[in-house]
N, C-alpha and C positions, 0 to 999 in steps of 0.2 A: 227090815233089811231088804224087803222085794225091791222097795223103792230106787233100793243104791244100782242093781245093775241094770235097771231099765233108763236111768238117767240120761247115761250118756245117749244111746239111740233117741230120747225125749228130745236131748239138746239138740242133735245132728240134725232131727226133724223141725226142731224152731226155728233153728239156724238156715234151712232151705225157706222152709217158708216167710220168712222175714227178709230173704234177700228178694224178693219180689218187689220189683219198682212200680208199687200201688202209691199212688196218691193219695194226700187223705185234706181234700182242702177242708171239710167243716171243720173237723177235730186241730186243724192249722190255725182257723179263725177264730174259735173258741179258747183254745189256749192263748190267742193273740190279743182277746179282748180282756180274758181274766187277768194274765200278767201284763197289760200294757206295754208290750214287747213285742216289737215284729222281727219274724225271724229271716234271717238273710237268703235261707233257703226254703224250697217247698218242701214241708214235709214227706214224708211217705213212709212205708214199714220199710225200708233198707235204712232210715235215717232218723228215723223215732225208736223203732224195738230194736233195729237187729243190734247194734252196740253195745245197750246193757245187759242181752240175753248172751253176746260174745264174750262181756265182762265176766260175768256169773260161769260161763262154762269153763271160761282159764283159772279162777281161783276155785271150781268147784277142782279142776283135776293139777290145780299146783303140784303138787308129789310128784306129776310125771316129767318135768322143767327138766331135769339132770338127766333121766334118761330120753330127751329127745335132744337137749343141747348136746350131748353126746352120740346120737347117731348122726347131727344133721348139724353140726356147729360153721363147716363153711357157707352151706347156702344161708342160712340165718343172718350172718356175718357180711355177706354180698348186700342180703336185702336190708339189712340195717341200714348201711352204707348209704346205698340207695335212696332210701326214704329220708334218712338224714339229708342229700345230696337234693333230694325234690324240694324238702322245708328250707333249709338254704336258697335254694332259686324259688321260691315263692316271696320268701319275705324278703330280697334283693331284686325283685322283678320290678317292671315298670308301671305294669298292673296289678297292684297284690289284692286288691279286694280280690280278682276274680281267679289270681295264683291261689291266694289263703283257701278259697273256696273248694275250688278240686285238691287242693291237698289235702283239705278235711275229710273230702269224700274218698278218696286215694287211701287214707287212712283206714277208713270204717273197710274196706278191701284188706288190710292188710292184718285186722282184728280180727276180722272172719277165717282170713286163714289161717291164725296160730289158733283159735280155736276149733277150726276144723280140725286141726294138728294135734291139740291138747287130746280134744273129745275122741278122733279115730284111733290115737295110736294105743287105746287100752281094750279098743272092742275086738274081739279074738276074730 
């Protein structure tokens, strides 16, 4: 059980350091050759790790959903909006490749911060 309360500070600490905009072209090109797959974008740690470590930190602290939609239900509510209102004008834009593109990135921004949200609002 040591492991349960040093987690979330784990996360918090992956979570910064994964938001660093490092490049990673071999590990780009390497996966580019194994899957026969080229990716639309450069990879990097904000766009390879931090997403699935943002995933894992909101279903690691699910339980706290109710008590944060409950102290913060309008700004949630605005950013929804919002974000709905960005993907709308991307995929109605006159350039959606490069709309779709920062809206994807725009997103991994917006994963990072309900997980900063999930992860801070339990550490005392």
């Amino acid at each position: 059980m040591v492991l349960k309360q040093w987690i979330n500070p784990l996360l918090v600490g992956l979570l910064i350091l994964f938001s660093m905009p490092l490049k990673l072209p071999a590990l780009q090109q390497m996966l580019e050759s194994l899957l026969s797959f080229s990716f639309p974008i450069r990879l990097s740690l904000y766009t390879l790790f931090l997403p699935p470590v943002a995933l894992f930190c909101i279903v690691w602290n699910r339980k706290r959903a109710v008590e944060i939609w409950q102290k913060l239900r309008l700004p949630l509510i605005v950013l929804a909006f919002l974000f709905c209102w960005m993907w709308l004008g991307a995929i109605m834009s006159e350039y959606p490749k490069i709309a779709l593109k920062h809206s994807g990135r725009y997103s991994i921004y917006l994963l990072t911060f309900l997980a900063f949200l999930f992860a801070l609002i339990g550490i005392p």
